[in-house]
Every structure is written in C-alpha cells, then in structure tokens.
C-alpha positions in Angstrom: 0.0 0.0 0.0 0.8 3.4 -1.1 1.8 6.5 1.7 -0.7 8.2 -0.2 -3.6 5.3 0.5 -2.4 5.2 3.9 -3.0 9.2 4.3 -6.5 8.7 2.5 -7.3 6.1 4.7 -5.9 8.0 8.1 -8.4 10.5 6.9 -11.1 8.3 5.8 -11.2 6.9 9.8 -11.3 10.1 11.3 -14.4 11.1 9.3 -16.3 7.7 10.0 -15.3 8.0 13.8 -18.8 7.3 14.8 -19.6 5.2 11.9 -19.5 1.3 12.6 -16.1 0.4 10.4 -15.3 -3.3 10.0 -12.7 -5.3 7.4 -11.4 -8.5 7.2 -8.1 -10.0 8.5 -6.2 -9.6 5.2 -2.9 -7.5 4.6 -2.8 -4.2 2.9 -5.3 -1.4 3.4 -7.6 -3.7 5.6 -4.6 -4.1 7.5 -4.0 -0.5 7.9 -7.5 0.3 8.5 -7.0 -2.1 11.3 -4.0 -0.1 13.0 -6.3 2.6 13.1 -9.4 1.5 15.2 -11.8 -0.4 12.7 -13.8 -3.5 14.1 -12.6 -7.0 12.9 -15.4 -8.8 12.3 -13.8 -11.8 9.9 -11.2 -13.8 10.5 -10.0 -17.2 8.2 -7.5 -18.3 5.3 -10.4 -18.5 2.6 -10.1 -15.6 0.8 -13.2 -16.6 -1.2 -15.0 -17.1 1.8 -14.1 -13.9 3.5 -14.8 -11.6 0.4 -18.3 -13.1 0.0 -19.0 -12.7 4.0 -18.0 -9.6 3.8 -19.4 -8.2 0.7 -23.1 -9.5 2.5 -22.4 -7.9 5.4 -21.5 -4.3 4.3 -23.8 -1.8 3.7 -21.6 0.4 1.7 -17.8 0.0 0.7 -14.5 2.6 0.3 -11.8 1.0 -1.9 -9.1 3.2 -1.6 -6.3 1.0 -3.3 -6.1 -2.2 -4.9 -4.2 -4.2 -7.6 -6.1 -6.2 -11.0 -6.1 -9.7 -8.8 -6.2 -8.4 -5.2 -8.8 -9.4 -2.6 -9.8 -5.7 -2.8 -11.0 -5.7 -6.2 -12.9 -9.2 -5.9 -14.8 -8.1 -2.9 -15.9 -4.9 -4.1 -17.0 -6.2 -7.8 -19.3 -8.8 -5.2 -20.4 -6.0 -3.9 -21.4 -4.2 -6.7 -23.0 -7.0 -8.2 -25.5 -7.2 -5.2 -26.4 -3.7 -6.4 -24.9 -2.0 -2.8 -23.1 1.6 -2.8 -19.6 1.4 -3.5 -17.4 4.9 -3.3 -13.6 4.8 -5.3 -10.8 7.0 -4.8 -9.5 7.6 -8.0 -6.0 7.1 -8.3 -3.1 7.3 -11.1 -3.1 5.0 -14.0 0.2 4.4 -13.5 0.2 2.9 -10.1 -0.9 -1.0 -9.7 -2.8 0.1 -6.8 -4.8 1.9 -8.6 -6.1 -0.5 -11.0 -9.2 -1.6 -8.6 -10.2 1.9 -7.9 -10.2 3.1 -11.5 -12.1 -0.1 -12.6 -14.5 0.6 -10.3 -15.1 3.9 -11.1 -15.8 2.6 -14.7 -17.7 0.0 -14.1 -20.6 1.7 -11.1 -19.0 2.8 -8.4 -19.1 6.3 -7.2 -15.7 8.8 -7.2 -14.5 9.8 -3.8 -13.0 12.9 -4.3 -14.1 14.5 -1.1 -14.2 12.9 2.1 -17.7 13.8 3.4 -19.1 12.4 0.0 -19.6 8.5 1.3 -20.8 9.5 4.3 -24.5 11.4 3.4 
C-alpha cells in the first residue's frame, strides 16, 4: 500500500469515527485500517469465503487502493453486483494500486473525491 492510501485512509477513519467500520483480517489497506481503530469482524484463510462474507455484510464499501487480482477488487466487484453503494478513490493510471479503484469507477462505483461524499 501506497503513503498516499495510507494518508486517504488516516483521513477516511477520522471522518467515520462514529460510523461502525469493519474489514477482514487480510494485509494491505484492511490491515492498515485495522492499525487505526476499525472492528474486525472476519477472521480465516479463505479468501473466497471472507470476500463473500464480507461483501453481505456491508452496507456500503470505500476502496481506496487495490491491484487487477487483489482481494480488494474481488470483494468490491461482489459488492457491486448485489447492487450496494460502493465509493472509489481515483487514483493514477500508472500505479498498480490503482487499478481496482479506477475499474471501479468505470464499471458503477461512485468517485470519492471529497471525504464527506460517502458518508450522506
């Protein structure tokens, strides 16, 4: 994950301080989203498993970074296939991590580009 992601994401959990924040037990941005006071709520070795769980148990989803095969990306194209809000940070087309985002942008989701957007 990118210092940049890391920054969004800092700022992302401040804004959603009284929002109920959960992830699963994976590396990357769930991991740093983690370090900064979310809820775990999955736990497991499945990935498969843990995307699907969580994709039917969020109401709404914030990808901030993710590469073409990452967890990231499969969980939030579940996600939008069940038809619930997912927000995107836009991101560089030259940086891997920003391949998820960008798709997802493309293909449904809504464009973060201010932090109080996701939350109304």
């Amino acid at each position: 994950m990118s210092q940049y992601g890391k920054n969004v994401i800092g700022l992302l959990m401040k804004s959603l301080k009284d929002e109920e924040v959960a992830t699963i037990d994976i590396k990357g941005c769930n991991r740093e989203v983690i370090r900064l006071g979310a809820k775990k709520i999955f736990k497991g070795e499945n990935f498969e498993t843990l995307n699907v769980s969580l994709a039917n148990y969020v109401d709404k989803l914030i990808v901030v970074e993710g590469g073409e095969n990452s967890g990231t990306f499969l969980v939030a194209q579940l996600v939008l296939e069940m038809g619930k809000e997912v927000w995107a940070v836009p991101g560089r087309i030259i940086d891997e991590g920003s391949v998820a985002p960008n798709w997802l942008i493309k293909n449904g989701a809504k464009m973060l580009t201010d932090l109080t957007e996701a939350l109304q």
